[in-house]
VEXDRENTI-856615 format. One record per atom (N, C-alpha, C, CB): residue in three letters; chain; atom name; x, y, z. Coordinates in Angstrom, 1 decimal. Glycine has a CB too. Example, Ala and Ser with C-alpha at 12.3 -4.5 7.8 and 13.67 -1.06 7.14 Angstrom:
REM residues 2
<pt 'ALA' 'A' 'N' <13.2 -5.7 7.8>>
<pt 'ALA' 'A' 'CA' <12.3 -4.5 7.8>>
<pt 'ALA' 'A' 'C' <13.2 -3.3 7.8>>
<pt 'ALA' 'A' 'CB' <11.3 -4.5 9.0>>
<pt 'SER' 'A' 'N' <12.8 -2.2 7.1>>
<pt 'SER' 'A' 'CA' <13.7 -1.1 7.1>>
<pt 'SER' 'A' 'C' <12.9 0.0 7.9>>
<pt 'SER' 'A' 'CB' <14.1 -0.6 5.7>>
***
This chain:
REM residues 63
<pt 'UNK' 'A' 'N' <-13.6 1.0 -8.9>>
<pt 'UNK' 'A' 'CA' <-13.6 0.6 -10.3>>
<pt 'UNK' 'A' 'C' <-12.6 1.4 -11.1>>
<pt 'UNK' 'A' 'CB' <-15.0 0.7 -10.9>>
<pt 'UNK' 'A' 'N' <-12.3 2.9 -10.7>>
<pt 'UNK' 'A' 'CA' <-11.3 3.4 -11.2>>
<pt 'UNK' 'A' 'C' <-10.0 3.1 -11.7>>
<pt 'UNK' 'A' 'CB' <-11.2 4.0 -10.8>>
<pt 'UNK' 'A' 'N' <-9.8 2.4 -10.5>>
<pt 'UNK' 'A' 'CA' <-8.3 1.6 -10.5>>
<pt 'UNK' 'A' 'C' <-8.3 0.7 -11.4>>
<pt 'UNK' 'A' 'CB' <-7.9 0.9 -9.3>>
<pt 'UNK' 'A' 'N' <-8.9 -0.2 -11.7>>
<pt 'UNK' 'A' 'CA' <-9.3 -1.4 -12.3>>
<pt 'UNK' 'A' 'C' <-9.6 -0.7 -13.9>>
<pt 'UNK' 'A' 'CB' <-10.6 -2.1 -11.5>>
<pt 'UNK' 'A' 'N' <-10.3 0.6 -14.1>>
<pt 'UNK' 'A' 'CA' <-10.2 0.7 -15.9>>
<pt 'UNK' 'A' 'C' <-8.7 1.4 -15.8>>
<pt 'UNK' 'A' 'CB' <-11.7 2.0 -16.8>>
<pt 'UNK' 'A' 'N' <-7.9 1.8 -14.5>>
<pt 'UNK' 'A' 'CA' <-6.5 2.8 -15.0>>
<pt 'UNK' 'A' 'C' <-5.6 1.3 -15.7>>
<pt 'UNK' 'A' 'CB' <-5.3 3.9 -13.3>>
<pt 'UNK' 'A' 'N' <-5.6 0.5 -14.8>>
<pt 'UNK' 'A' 'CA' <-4.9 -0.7 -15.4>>
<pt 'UNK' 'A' 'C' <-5.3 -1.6 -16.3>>
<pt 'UNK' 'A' 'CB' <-4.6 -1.5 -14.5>>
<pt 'UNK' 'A' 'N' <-6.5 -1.5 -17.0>>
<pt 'UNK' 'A' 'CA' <-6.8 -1.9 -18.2>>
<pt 'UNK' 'A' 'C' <-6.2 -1.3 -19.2>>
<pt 'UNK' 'A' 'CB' <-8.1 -1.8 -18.4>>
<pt 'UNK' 'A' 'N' <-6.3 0.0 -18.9>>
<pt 'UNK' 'A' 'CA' <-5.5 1.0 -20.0>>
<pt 'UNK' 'A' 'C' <-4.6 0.7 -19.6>>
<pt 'UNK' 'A' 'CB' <-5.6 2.6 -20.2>>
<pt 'UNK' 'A' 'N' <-3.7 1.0 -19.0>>
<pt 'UNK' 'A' 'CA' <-2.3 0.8 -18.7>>
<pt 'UNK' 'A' 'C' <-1.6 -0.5 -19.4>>
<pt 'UNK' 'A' 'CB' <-2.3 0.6 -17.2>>
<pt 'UNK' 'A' 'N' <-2.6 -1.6 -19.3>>
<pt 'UNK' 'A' 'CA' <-1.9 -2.6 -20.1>>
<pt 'UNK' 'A' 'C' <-2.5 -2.8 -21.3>>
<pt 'UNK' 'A' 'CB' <-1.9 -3.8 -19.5>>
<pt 'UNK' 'A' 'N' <-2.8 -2.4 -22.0>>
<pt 'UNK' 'A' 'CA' <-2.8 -2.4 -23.1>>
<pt 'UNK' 'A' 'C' <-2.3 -1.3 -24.1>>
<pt 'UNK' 'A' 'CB' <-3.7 -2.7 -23.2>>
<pt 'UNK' 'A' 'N' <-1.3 -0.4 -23.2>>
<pt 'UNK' 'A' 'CA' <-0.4 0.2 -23.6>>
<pt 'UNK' 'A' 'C' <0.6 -0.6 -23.7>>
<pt 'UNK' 'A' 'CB' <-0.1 1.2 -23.0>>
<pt 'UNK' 'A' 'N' <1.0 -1.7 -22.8>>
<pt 'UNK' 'A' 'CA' <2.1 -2.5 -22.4>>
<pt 'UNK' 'A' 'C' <2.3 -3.3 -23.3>>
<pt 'UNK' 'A' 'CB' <2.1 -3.2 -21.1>>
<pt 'UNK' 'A' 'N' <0.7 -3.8 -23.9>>
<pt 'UNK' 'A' 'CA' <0.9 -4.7 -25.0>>
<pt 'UNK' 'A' 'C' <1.2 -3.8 -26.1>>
<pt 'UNK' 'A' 'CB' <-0.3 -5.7 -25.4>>
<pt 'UNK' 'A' 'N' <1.2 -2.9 -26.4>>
<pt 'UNK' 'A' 'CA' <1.3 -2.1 -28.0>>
<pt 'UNK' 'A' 'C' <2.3 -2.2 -27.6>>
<pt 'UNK' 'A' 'CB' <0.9 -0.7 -28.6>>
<pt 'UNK' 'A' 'N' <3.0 -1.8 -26.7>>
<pt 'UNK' 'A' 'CA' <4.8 -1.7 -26.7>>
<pt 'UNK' 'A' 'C' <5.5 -2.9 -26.9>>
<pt 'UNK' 'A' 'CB' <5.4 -1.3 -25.3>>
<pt 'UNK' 'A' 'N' <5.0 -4.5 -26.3>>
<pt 'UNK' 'A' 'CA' <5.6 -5.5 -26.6>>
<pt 'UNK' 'A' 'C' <5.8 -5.4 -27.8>>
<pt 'UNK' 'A' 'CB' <5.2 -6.5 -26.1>>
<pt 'UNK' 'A' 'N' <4.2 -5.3 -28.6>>
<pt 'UNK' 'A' 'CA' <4.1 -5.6 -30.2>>
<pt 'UNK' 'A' 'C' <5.4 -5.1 -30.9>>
<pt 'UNK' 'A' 'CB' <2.8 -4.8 -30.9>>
<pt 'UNK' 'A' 'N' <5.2 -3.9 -30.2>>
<pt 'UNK' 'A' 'CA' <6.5 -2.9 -30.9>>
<pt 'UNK' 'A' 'C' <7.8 -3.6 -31.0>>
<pt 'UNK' 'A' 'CB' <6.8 -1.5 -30.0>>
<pt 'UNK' 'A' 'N' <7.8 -4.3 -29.9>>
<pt 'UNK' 'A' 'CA' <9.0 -4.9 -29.9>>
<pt 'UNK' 'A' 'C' <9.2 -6.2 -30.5>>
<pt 'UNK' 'A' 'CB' <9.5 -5.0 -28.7>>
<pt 'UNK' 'A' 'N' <8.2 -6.9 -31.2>>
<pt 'UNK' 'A' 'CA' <8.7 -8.3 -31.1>>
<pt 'UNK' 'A' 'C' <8.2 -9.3 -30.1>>
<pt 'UNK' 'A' 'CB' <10.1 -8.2 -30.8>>
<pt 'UNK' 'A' 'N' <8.0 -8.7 -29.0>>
<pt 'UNK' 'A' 'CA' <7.5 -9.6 -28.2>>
<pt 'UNK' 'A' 'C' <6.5 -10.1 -27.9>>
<pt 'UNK' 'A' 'CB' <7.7 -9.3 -27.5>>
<pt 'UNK' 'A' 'N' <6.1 -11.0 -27.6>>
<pt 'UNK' 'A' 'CA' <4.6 -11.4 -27.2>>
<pt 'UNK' 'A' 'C' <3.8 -10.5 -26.5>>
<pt 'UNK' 'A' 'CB' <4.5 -12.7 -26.3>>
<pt 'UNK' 'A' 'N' <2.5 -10.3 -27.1>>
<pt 'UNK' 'A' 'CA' <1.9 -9.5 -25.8>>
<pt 'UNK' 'A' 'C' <1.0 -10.4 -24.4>>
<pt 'UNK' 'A' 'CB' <0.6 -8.4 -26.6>>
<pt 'UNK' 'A' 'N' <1.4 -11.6 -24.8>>
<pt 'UNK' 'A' 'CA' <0.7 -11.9 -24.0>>
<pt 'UNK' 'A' 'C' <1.6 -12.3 -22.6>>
<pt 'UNK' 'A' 'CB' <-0.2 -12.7 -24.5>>
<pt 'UNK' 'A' 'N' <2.6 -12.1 -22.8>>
<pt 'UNK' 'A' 'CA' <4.1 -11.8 -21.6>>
<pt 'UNK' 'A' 'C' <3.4 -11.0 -20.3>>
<pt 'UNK' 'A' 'CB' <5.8 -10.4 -22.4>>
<pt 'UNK' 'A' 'N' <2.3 -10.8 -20.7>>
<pt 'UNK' 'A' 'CA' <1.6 -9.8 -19.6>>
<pt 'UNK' 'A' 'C' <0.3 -10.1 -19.6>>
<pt 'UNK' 'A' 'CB' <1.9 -8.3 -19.8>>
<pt 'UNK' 'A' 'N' <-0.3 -10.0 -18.1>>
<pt 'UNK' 'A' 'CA' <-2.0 -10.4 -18.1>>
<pt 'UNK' 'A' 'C' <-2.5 -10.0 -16.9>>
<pt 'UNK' 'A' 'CB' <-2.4 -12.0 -18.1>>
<pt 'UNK' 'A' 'N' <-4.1 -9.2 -16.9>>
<pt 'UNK' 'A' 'CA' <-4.7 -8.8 -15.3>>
<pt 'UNK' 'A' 'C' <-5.5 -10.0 -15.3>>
<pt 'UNK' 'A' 'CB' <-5.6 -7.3 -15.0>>
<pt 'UNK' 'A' 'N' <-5.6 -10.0 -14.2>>
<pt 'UNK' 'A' 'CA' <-7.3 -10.9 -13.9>>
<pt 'UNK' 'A' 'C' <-7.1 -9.8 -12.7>>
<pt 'UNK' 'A' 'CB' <-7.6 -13.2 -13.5>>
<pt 'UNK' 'A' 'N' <-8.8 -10.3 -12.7>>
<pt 'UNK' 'A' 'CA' <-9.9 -10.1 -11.6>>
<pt 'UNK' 'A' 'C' <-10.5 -11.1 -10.6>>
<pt 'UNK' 'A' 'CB' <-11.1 -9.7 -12.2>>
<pt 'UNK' 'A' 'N' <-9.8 -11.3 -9.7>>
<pt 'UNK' 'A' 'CA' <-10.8 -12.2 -8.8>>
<pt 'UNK' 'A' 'C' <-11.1 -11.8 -7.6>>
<pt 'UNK' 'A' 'CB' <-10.4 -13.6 -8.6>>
<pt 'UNK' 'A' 'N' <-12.5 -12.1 -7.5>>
<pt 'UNK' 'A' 'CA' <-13.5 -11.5 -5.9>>
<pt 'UNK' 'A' 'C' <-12.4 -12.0 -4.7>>
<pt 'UNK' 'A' 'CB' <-15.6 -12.5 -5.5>>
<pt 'UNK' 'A' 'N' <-12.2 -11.4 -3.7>>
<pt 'UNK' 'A' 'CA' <-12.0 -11.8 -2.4>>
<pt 'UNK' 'A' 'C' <-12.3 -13.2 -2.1>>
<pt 'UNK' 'A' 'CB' <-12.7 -11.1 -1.7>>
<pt 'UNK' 'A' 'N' <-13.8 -13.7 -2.6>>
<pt 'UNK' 'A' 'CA' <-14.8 -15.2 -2.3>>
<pt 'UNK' 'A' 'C' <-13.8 -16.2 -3.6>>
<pt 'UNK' 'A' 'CB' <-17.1 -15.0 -2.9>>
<pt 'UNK' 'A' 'N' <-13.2 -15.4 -3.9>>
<pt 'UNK' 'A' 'CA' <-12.8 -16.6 -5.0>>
<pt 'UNK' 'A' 'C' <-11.0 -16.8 -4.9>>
<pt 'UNK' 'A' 'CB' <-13.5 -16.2 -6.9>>
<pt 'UNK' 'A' 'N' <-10.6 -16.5 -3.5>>
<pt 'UNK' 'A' 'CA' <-9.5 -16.6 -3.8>>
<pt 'UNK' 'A' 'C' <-8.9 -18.1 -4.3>>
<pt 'UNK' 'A' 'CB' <-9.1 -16.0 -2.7>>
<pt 'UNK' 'A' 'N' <-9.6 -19.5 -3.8>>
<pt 'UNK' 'A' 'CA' <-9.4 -20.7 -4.1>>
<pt 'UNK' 'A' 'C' <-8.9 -20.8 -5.9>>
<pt 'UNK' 'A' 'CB' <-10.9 -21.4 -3.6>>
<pt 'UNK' 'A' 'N' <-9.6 -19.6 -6.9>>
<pt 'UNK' 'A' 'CA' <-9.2 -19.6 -7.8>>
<pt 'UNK' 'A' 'C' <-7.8 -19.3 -7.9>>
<pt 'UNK' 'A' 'CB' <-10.0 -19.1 -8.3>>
<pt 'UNK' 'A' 'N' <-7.1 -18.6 -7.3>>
<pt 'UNK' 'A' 'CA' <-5.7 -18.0 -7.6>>
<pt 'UNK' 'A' 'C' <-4.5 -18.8 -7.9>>
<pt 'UNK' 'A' 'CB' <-5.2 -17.3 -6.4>>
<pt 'UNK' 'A' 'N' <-4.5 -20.3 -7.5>>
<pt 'UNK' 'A' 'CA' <-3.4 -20.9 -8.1>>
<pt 'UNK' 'A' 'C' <-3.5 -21.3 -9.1>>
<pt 'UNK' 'A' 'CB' <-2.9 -21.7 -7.7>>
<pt 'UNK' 'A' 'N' <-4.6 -21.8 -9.5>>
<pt 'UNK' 'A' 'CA' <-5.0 -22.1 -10.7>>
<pt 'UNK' 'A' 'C' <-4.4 -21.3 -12.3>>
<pt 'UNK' 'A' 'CB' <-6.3 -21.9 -10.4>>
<pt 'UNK' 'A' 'N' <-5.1 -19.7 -11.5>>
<pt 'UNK' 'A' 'CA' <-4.5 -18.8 -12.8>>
<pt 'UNK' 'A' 'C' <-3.2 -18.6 -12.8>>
<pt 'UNK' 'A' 'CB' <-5.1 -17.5 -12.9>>
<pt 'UNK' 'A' 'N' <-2.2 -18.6 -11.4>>
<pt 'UNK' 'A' 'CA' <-1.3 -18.7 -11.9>>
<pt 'UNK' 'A' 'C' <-0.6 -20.0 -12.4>>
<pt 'UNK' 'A' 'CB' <-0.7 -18.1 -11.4>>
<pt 'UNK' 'A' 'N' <-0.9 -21.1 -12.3>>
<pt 'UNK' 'A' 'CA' <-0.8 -21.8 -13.1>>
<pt 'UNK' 'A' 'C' <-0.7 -21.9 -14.3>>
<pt 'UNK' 'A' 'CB' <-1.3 -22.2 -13.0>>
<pt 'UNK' 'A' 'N' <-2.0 -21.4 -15.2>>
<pt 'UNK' 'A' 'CA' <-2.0 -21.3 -16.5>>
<pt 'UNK' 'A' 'C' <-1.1 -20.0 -17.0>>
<pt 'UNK' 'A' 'CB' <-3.4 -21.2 -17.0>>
<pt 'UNK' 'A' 'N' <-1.1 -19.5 -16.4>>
<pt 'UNK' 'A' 'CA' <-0.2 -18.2 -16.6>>
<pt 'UNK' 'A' 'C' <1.0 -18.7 -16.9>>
<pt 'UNK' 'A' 'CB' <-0.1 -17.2 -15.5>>
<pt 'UNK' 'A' 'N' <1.9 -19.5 -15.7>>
<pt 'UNK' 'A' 'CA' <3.0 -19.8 -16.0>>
<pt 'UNK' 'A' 'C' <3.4 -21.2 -16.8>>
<pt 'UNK' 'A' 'CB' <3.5 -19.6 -14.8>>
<pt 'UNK' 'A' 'N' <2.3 -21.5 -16.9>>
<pt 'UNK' 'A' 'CA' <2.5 -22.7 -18.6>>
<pt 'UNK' 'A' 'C' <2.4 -21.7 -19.6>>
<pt 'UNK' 'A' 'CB' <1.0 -24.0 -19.0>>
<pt 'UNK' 'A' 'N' <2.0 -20.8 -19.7>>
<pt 'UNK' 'A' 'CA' <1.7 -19.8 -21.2>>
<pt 'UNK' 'A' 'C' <3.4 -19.2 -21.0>>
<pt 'UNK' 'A' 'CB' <-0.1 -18.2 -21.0>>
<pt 'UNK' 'A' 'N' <3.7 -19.1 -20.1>>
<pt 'UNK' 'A' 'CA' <5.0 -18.3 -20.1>>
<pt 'UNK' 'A' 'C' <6.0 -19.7 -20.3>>
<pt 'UNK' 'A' 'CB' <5.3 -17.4 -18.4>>
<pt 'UNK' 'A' 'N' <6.0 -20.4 -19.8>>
<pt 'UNK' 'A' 'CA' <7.1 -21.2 -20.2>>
<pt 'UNK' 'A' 'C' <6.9 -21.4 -22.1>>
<pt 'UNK' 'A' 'CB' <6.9 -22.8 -19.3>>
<pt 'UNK' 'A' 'N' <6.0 -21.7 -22.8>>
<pt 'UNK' 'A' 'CA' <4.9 -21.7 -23.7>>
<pt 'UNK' 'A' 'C' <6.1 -20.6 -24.8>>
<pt 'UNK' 'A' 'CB' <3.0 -21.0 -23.0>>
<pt 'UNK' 'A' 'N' <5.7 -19.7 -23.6>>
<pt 'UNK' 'A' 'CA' <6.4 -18.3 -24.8>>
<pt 'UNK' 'A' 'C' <8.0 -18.4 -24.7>>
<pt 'UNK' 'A' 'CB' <5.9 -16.5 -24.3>>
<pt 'UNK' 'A' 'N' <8.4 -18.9 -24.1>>
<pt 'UNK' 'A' 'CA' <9.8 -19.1 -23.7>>
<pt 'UNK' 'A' 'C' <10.7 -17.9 -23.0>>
<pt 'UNK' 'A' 'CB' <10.5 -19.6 -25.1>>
<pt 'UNK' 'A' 'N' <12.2 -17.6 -23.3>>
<pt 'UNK' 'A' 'CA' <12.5 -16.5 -22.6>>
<pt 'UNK' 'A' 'C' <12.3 -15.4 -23.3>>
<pt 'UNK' 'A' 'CB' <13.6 -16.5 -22.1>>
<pt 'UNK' 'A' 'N' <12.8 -14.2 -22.6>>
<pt 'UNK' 'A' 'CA' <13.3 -12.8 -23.2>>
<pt 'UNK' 'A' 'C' <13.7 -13.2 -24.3>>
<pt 'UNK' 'A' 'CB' <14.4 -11.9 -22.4>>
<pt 'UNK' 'A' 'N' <13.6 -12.9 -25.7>>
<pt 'UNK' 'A' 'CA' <15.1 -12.7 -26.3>>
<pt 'UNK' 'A' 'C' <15.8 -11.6 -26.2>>
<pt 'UNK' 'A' 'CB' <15.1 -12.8 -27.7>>
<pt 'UNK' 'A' 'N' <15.7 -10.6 -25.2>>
<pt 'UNK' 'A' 'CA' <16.7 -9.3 -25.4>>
<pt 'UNK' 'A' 'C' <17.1 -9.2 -24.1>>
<pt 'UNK' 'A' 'CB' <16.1 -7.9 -26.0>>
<pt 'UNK' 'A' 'N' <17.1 -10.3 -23.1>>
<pt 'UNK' 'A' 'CA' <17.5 -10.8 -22.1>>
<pt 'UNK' 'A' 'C' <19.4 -10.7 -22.9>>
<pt 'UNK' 'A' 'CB' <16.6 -12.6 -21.7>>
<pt 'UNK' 'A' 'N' <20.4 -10.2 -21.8>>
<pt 'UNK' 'A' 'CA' <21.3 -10.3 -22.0>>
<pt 'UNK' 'A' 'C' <21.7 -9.1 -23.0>>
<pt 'UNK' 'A' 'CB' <21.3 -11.4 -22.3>>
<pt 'UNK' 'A' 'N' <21.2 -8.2 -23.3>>
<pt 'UNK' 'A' 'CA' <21.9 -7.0 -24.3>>
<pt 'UNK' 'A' 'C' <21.8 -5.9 -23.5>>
<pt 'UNK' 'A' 'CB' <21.2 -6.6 -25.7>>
***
């Protein structure tokens, strides 16, 4: 479980920093899924990468 609250904190440092920038925080996301539920995994990335197209590119892509 340690691991799991370090990268909770961890990202939600990541989002203050997007904020900081302008950027979406939601450019970034954990999930949790059991071993038993791997059948879920395409799914989330799925929605994940509709929310990313969604948000469109970098804008600081290129500087």
């Amino acid at each position: 479980v340690k691991g799991s609250e370090l990268c909770t904190y961890r990202l939600s440092k990541i989002k203050e920093t997007l904020d900081r920038l302008a950027l979406e925080s939601d450019r970034v996301r954990i999930e949790q899924v059991q071993i038993s539920d791997y059948n879920r995994v395409p799914e989330i990335i799925r929605e994940f990468a509709e929310r990313i197209e969604e948000v469109g590119p970098n804008p600081y892509k290129g500087f």
